[in-house]
Residue, then its C-alpha position, 0 to 999 in steps of 0.5 A: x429884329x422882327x422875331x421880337x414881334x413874333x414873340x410878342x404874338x405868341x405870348x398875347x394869342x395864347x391868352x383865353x381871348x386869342x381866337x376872338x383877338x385874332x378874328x378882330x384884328x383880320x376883320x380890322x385888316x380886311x377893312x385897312x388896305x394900302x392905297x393904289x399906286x397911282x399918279x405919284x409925283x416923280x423925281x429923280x437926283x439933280x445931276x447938275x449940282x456942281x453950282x451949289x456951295x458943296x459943289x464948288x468945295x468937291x470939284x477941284x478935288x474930284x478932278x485932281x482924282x478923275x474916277x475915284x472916290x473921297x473917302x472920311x471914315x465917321x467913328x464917333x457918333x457925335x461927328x456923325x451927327x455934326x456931319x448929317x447936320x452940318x450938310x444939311x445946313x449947307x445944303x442948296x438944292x437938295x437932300x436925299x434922306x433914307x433910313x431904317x429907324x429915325x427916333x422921335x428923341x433929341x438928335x431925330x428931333x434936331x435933324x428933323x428941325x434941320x431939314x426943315x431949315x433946308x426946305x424953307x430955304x427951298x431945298x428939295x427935301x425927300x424922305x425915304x423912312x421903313x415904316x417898321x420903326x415909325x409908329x410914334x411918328x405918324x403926326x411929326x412926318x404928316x406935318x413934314x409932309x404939309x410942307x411944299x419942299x419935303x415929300x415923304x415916303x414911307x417904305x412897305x407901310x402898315x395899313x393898320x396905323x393903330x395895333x401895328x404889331x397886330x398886322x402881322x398875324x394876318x400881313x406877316x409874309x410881306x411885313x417881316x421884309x424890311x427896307x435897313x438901308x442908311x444913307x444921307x445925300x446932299x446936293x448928289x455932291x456928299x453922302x453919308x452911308x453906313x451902319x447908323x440910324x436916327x437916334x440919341x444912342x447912334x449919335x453918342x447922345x443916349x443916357x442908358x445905352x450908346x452904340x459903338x457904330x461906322x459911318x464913311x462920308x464920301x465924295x466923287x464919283x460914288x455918290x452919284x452911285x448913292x443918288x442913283x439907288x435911292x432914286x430907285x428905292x424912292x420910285x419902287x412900288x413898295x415907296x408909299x407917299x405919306x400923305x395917302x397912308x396916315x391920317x391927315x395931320x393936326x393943325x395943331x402941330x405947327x404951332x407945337x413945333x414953335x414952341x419953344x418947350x418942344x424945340x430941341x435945341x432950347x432944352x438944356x440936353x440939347x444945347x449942351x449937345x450941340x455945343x459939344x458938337x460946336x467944341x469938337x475939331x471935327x466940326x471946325x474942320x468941316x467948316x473950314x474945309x480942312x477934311x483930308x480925304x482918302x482917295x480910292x475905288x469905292x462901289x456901292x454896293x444894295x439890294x434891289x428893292x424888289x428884295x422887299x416883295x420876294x421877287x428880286x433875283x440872286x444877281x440883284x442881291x447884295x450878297x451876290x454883288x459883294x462876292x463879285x466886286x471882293x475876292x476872298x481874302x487869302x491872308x486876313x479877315x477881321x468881321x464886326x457883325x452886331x448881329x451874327x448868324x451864320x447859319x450852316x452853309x456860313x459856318x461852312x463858308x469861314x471854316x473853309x477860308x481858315x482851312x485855305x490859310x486865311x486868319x479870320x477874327x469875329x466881333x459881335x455882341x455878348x449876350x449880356x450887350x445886344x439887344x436883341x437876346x433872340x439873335x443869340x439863339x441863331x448864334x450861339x449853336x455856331x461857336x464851337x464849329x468855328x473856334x474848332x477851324x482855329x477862327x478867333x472869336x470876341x464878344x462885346x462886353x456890355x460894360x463901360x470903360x474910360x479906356x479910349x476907342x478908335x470906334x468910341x464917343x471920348x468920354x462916354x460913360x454910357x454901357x456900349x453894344x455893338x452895332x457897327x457892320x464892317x469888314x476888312x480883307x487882307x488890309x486892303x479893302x474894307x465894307x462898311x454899311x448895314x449889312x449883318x451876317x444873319x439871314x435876315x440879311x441875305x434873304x428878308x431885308x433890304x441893304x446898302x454898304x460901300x466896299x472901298x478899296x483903300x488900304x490906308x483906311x482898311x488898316x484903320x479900320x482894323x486897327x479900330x477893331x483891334x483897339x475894341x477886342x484888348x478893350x472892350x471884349x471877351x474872347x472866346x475859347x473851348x476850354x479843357x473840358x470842351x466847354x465854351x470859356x470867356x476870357x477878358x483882361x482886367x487890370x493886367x491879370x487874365x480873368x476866365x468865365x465858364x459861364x456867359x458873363x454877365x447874363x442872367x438865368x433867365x436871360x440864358x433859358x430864353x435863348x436856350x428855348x429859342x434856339x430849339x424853335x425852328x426861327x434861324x430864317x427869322x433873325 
């Protein structure tokens, strides 16, 4: 959330040297300009894969369900990892890779090394990464980007690669637009899409924090809807080779990336990583070809890229083609937004579905479990109107439990926060991607999310949400006196919270304070 940085700005350029710090960082931007996008390599999806190993295990069961889709739902952070690793070691000829954030930590680590792999067995490896989140990865991707079967592009990139924050006080109309897609496509036979990136706390493997999140791995006739939007993605004007924005790697980096200290799967966390991950049925299932997919309509559903310059039209934006593929719902909604905003004319929009009859149910992040505590601010003003209309709203607790989850890692000990985006309408059909329902969202950054119309996976998915709300959630009423109440359970007995549990007092006057600023377009 790019409100962080703003924050961030403010505090440094109301200090004695903000007027000289200022004038530095135009001058040094005025110096650092992006490259011209000329004689770029081109590239578009293989289409005939169907000779690859993945294309042989999909084909038969593609044709015994011409036009549709096979669907796996991927709850667990430890099986999303295993599948991204498992496909990317299966791979043959190519692997298609786009992502919002992707951490120089453990699980980004193992992932890199497994494209790697794929292209030393000359699999064609293209690397689609939003620049907003790489700072720390300058020299692990220039060194990808040497290799003869990988090409990196780095989406909207900053031309400052030092003092990147700092770009935006002179940059900031086209920075804050963002590239949050998520997406992992092997061979244009299998993908992954949905609400993870590339991290230790995504893949159940973070120590401090881990995030309760959905992925759906797919096969059939969406995934070629998947290779066609990344091939658009990789070739729009706002996709910069990585080899012309930073600096030319160290030669130095190939003999650290053999060294056995810096290789994650030698280190004691991530051999004990993966051999969970070796112990799990889903591994084994994967292996042996045992996956049992649901088959259904499925349609993906993005932005256009040129979202990204503030072009694209309403009929290009994911929204607009969500409403389109989806009816409203007439009976039930169940909503799960880690980051949910609202705003006026949404807060109108789910107070008039209750009013037609619909049961509307929202999940999002407590104050004392998100992330980002400036998204609280856009929120926050929205509760009463909607618990007004008869709307049930829930908060994840930042606690942890032993308690098992649909949406859970088993065993985790870890605090949770919320950062699944899904929703189900009248148990039939289902959302699952990186979309939030927040402004940033709609207007700013770009997003991608299947809709599959499947109502066995739908109830499970909502049977997952009811799962996280009993246990892992507070519920929020007006109390008798008009005040906003938080209620949980624990051991049995109903506990009621006047004030946001868990949330300290500073923590509660920022949010207050920020909530005045006129920033709800920001978050």
């Amino acid at each position: 959330m790019n409100v962080r940085m703003v924050t961030s700005l403010i505090h440094c350029t109301s200090r004695a040297f903000g007027p000289i710090l200022v004038a530095g960082t135009l001058a040094l931007q005025g110096c650092a300009q992006l490259p011209a996008q000329v004689q770029r390599s081109e590239s578009v999806a293989f289409q005939n894969t169907g000779d690859t190993h993945l294309g042989r295990v999909v084909a038969p069961l593609a044709q015994a369900h011409p036009g549709k889709s096979g669907v796996v739902a991927l709850p667990q952070g430890i099986d999303a990892f295993a599948a991204r690793a498992r496909l990317a070691d299966v791979a043959e000829r190519s692997l298609d890779v786009q992502y919002y954030i992707w951490h120089n930590d453990m699980s980004g680590n193992l992932l890199f090394d497994a494209l790697r792999r794929a292209a030393d067995r000359g699999v064609r490896v293209r690397l689609l990464l939003d620049d907003n989140n790489t700072a720390d990865l300058d020299d692990v991707l220039a060194e990808l980007a040497l290799h003869r079967n990988i090409e990196v592009r780095l989406f909207n990139p900053f031309a400052m690669r030092s003092w990147r924050t700092l770009s935006y006080l002179s940059d900031f109309a086209r920075l804050n637009r963002r590239m949050h897609n998520k997406s992992f496509t092997a061979d244009n036979q299998v993908t992954i899409v949905g609400g993870r990136n590339v991290g230790d706390e995504y893949f159940g493997a973070g120590k401090d924090v881990q995030f309760v999140d959905l992925d759906v791995m797919a096969i059939g006739e969406v995934v070629h809807q998947v290779s066609n939007d990344f091939d658009l993605y990789w070739a729009s004007d706002s996709a910069y080779p990585a080899d012309r924005v930073l600096n030319a790697a160290s030669p130095s980096l190939t003999i650290a990336a053999s060294n056995p200290a810096a290789d994650p799967e030698r280190s004691v966390p991530g051999a004990a990583y993966l051999e969970a991950i070796r112990r799990q049925q889903y591994k084994r299932q994967m292996v042996e070809q045992r996956l049992s997919f649901e088959w259904a309509d499925a349609h993906l559903v993005s932005d256009d890229p040129s979202k990204v310059e503030g072009i694209a039209s309403d009929d290009q934006l994911l929204w607009s083609r969500l409403k389109r593929i989806l009816p409203p719902p007439k009976q039930e909604l169940e909503l799960v937004s880690p980051y949910f905003v609202p705003g006026a004319e949404g807060v109108e929009h789910f107070v008039d579905l209750a009013r037609r009859g619909a049961k509307i149910t929202i999940l999002t992040n407590s104050l004392e479990a998100t992330d980002v505590a400036a998204v609280q601010a856009g929120y926050a003003k929205r509760r009463k109107p909607l618990l007004e209309a008869g709307i049930a709203l829930f908060e994840m607790k930042r606690a942890s439990s032993s308690a098992s989850s649909a949406f859970r890692r088993p065993g985790s000990s870890s605090a949770a926060s919320l950062h699944a985006k899904t929703f189900v309408v009248d148990r039939s059909a289902v959302f699952v991607g990186s979309f939030n329902f927040d402004p940033r969202s709609a207007r700013l950054n770009t997003e991608l999310g299947f809709v599959i119309e499947c109502p066995a996976m739908a109830a499970t998915i909502a049977d997952g949400v009811t799962g996280l709300l009993a246990e892992r959630a507070y519920r929020v009423r007006i109390g008798p006196g008009g005040a906003l109440q938080w209620m949980e359970q624990i051991d049995g007995h109903e506990v009621v919270h006047d004030e946001e549990p868990g949330a300290g007092f500073w923590r509660q006057l920022g949010v207050s304070v920020l909530s005045l600023l006129p920033v709800e377009w920001l978050l």
